[in-house]
C-alpha positions in Angstrom: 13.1 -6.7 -14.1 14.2 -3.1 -13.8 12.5 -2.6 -11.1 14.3 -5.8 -8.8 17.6 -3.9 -10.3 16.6 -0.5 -8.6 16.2 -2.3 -5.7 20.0 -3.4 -4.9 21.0 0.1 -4.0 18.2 0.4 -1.2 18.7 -3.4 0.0 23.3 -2.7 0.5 22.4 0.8 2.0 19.7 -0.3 4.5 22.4 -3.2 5.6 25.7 -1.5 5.1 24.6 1.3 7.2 24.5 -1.1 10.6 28.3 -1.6 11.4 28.8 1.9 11.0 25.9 3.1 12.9 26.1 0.4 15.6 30.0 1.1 16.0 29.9 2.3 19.7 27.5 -0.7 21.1 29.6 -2.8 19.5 32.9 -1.6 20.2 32.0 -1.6 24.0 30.0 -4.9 23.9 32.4 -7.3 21.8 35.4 -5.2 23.9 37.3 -3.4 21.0 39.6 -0.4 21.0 38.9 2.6 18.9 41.5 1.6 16.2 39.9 -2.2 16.2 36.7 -0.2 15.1 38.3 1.9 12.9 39.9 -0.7 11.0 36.7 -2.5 10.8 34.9 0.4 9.1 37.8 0.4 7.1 38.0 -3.1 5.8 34.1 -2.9 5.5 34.1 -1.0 2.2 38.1 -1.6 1.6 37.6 -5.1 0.8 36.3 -4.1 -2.3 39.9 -3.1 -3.7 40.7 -6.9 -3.2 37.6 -7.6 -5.1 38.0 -5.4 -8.1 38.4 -8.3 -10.6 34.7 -8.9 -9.6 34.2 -5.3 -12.3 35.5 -7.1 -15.0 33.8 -10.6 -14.0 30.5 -8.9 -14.3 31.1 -7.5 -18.2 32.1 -11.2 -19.1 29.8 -13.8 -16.9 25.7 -14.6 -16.2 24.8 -11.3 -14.0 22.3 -13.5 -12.4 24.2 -16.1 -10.8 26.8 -13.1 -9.8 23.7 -11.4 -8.2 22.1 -14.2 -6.9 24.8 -15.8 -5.4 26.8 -12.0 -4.1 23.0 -11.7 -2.2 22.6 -14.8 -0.1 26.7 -14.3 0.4 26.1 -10.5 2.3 23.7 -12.4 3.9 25.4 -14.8 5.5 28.1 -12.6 6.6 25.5 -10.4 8.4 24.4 -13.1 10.4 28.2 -14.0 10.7 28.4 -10.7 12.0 25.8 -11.1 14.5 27.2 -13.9 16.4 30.6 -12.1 16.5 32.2 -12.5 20.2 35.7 -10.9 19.6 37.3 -8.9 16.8 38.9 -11.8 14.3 34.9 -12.9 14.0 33.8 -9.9 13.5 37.0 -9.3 10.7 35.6 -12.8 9.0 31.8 -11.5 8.7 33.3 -8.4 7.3 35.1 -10.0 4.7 32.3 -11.9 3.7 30.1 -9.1 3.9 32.4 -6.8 1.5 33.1 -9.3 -1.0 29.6 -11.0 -1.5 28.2 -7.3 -1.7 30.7 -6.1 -3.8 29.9 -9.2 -6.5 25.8 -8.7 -6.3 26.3 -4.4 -6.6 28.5 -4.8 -9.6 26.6 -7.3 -11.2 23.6 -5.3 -11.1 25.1 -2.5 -11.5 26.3 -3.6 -15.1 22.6 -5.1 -16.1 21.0 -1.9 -15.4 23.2 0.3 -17.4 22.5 -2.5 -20.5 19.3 -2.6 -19.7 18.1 0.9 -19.8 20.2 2.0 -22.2 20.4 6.2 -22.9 18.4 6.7 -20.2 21.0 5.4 -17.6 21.5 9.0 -16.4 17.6 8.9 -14.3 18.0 5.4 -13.7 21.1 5.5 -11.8 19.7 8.7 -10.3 16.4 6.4 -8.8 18.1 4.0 -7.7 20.6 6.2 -5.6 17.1 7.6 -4.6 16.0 4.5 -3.4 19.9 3.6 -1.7 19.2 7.3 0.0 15.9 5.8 1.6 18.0 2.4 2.3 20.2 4.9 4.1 17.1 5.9 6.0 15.9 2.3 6.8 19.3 1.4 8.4 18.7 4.1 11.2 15.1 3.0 12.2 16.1 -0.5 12.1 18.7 -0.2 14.5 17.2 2.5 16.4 14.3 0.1 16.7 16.3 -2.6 17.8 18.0 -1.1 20.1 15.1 1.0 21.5 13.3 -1.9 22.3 16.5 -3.4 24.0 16.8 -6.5 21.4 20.3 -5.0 21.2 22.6 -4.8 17.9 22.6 -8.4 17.2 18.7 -8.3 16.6 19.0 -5.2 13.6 21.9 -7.9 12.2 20.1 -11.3 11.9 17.1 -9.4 10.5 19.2 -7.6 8.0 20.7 -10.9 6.9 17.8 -12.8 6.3 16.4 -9.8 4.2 19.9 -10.1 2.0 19.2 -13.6 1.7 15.7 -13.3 0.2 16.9 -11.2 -2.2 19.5 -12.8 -3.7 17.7 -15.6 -4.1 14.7 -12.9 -6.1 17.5 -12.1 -8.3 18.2 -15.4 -8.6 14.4 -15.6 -11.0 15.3 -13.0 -12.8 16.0 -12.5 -16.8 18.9 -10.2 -16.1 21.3 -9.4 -19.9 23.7 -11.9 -20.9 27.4 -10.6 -21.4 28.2 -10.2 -25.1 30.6 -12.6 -26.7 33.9 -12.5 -26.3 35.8 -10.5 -28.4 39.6 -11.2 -28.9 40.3 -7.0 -28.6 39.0 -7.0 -25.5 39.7 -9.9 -23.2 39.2 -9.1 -19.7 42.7 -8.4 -18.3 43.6 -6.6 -21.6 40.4 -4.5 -20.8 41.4 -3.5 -18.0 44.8 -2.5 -18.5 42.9 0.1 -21.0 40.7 1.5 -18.5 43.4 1.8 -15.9 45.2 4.4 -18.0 42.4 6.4 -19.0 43.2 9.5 -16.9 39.2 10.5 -16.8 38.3 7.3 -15.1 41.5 8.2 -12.6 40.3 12.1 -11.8 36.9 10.3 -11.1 38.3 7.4 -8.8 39.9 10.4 -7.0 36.7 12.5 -6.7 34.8 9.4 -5.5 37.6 8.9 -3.1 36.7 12.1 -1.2 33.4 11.9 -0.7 33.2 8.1 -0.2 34.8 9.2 3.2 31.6 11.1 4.0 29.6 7.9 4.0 28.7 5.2 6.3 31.8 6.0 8.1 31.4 9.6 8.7 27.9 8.4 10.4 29.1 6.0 12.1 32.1 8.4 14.0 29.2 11.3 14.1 26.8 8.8 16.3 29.9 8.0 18.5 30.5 11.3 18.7 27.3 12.5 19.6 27.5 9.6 22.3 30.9 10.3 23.6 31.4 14.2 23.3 27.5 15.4 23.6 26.3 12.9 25.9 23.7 12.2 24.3 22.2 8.1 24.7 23.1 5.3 21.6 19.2 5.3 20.6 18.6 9.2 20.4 22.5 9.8 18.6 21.1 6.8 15.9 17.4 8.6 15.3 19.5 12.2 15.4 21.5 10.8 12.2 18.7 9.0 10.3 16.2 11.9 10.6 20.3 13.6 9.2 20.4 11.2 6.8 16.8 12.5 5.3 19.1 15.1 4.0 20.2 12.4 1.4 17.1 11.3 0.4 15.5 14.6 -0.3 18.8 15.1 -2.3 18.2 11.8 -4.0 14.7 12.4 -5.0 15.2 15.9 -6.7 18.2 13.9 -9.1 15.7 11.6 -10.5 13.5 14.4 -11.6 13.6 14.0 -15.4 13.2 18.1 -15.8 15.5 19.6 -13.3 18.5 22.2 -13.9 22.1 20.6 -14.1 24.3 20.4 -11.0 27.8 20.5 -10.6 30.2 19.3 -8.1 31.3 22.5 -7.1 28.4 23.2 -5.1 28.2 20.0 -3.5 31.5 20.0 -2.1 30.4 23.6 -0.2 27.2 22.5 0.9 29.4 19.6 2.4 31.7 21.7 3.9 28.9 23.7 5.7 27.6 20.5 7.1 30.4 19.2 8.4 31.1 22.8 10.1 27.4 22.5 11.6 28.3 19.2 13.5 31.3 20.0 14.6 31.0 23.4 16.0 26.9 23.9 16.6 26.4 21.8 20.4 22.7 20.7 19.6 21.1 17.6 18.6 18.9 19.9 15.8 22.0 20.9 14.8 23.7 17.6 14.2 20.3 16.2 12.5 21.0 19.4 10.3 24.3 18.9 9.7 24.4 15.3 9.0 21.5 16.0 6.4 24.0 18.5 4.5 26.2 16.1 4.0 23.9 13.4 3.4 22.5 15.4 0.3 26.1 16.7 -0.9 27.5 12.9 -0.7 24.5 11.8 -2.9 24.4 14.5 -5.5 28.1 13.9 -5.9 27.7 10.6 -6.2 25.1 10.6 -9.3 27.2 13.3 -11.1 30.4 10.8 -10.6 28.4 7.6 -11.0 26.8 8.6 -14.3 29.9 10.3 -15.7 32.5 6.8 -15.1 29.8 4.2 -16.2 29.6 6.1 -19.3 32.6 6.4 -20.2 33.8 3.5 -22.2 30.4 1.6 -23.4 30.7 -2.4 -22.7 32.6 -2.0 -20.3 30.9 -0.5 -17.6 31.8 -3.4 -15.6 35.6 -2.5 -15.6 35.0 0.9 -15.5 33.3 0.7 -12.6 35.6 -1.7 -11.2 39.0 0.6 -11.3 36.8 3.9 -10.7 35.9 2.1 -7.6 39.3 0.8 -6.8 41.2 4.3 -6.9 38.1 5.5 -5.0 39.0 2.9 -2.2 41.9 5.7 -0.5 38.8 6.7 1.1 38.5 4.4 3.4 41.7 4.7 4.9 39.9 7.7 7.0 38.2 5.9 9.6 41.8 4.2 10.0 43.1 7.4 10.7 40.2 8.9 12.7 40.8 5.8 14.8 44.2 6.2 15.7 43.8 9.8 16.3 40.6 9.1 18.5 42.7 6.3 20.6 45.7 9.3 21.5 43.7 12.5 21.6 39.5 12.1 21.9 37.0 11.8 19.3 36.9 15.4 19.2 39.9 16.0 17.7 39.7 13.0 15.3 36.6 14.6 13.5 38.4 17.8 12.8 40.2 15.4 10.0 36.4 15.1 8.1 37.1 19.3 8.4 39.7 19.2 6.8 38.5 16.5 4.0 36.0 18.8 3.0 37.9 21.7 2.4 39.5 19.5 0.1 36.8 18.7 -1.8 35.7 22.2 -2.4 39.2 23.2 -3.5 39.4 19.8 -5.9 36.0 21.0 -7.5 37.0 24.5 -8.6 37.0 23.7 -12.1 34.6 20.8 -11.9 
């Protein structure tokens, strides 16, 4: 059972990855402008702010049927996504996509920290191992499909009917029941609890920053790489997934059960440094380099974070999660931003803003 729980990071970050990475073949086949595609890598993730009741759902209601049914859901809205012909499609399939994916992570989310107890620390760091080889997966499969001119659409209907088959192996497993109500902490009341707690806030913040440095700072790279290096869609794609390696590596040396503590501080540097690489080093090497810096400081951020909220208030990791998540969700207005920038001055100038991010994040972390 632990194991099909692992899974659910590698299985959202193999998909989640295509909408981001694909951003410039779709933008130019399905006709949008740069702030349509913005605001579509936006949404993608931002949904999730809408669906932050889903937290405390998951600490109250069978994780399975949440799983189950938030899998064959993300599923369906990547094949929504794949038959998109204009942008109010494409806005539906990423609705459905960001809610339905939103339900089945938190669910699972929520089992495996009751499930493995005190040793939630390694398993959250494994399963961001295996979401850092999902974020590997996502590159190869478009690259593939686009390589062997199948086009976007092709890396989308495969993805979905992946999702679909494994919501429906969630669906067979014995995943926790919630405990029983308890008058003290009713869901709403629960929440109102959590949303003062002023650690879970600094840690929404945190996450904030770096979630900016995800999917959507490889999508805008790849575009970039396209539009200001001239390099072609299928060589910018396999320039950030050999990048995104960066992650993984990052990933793997977390779940090491004997490994010296990290802190934040030198993640947010090492993120910096990457993003400087891109941006100012004209070579493909470079980018791959680059992009693989921040890859690895994203992830190691992300366990320290991820470990530290979950814990924080045990039985509710749920609603923890939820309003951690929700504060974190200022993130995504960056690719809104980047967008409108892009449209009035270049691309160029646009990803000076992820510059600028960064050093934020390493002046944030001082104390950290």
């Amino acid at each position: 059972m632990v194991a099909s729980l692992l899974l659910v990071g590698f299985a959202d970050e193999t998909v989640a990855f295509l909408p981001y990475g694909a951003v410039e073949s779709i933008r130019q086949d399905v006709g949008l402008s740069y702030l349509q595609a913005g605001f579509l890598l936006a949404l993608y993730p931002g949904i999730g702010l809408l669906a932050t009741p889903l937290g405390v759902v998951a600490d109250h209601v069978s994780r399975r049927v949440m799983a189950a049914v938030g899998g064959v859901g993300y599923g369906v809205g990547l094949c929504l996504f794949a038959m998109a012909g204009d942008f109010w499609f494409l806005f539906t399939a990423v609705v459905v996509m960001g809610v339905a994916g939103d339900a089945m992570v938190r669910a699972v989310e929520v089992a495996l920290v009751e499930t493995t107890g005190d040793n939630v620390e390694p398993a959250l760091a494994r399963s961001n191992l295996l979401a850092a080889i999902g974020d590997l997966v996502g590159p190869l499969l478009l690259f593939a499909a686009l390589g062997t001119g199948l086009g976007w659409r092709a890396a989308f209907w495969a993805a979905g009917a992946l999702m679909v088959a494994y919501g429906l192996f969630l669906a067979s497993q014995p995943l926790p029941s919630p405990a029983e109500p308890d008058d003290d902490h009713q869901p709403w009341r629960a929440l109102l609890e959590v949303a003062k707690d002023r650690r879970v806030i600094v840690a929404g913040l945190l996450v904030a920053v770096i979630s900016a440095f995800d999917d959507t700072f490889v999508g805008f790279a790849v575009a970039f790489l396209i539009t200001g290096s001239g390099l072609t869609p299928a060589i910018a794609t396999l320039a950030a997934g050999a990048g995104l390696a960066g992650g993984v590596a990052a990933a793997a040396w977390a779940s090491r059960t004997k490994r010296r503590k990290v802190g934040l501080r030198p993640c947010a540097v090492l993120l910096l440094a990457g993003v400087l690489t891109l941006m100012f080093v004209p070579n493909v090497v470079a980018a791959a380099l680059g992009i693989a810096a921040v890859g690895a400081a994203v992830n190691l951020a992300w366990i320290v974070l991820q470990a530290r909220y979950l814990t924080l208030r045990p039985g509710q990791a749920g609603t923890t999660s939820a309003v951690a998540e929700a504060i974190a969700q200022l993130g995504v207005l960056t690719p809104l931003a980047i967008g409108v920038i892009a449209d009035h001055h270049g691309l160029t100038v646009a990803m000076l803003l992820y510059v600028l991010l960064a050093a934020v994040f390493v002046a944030s972390t001082r104390r950290q």
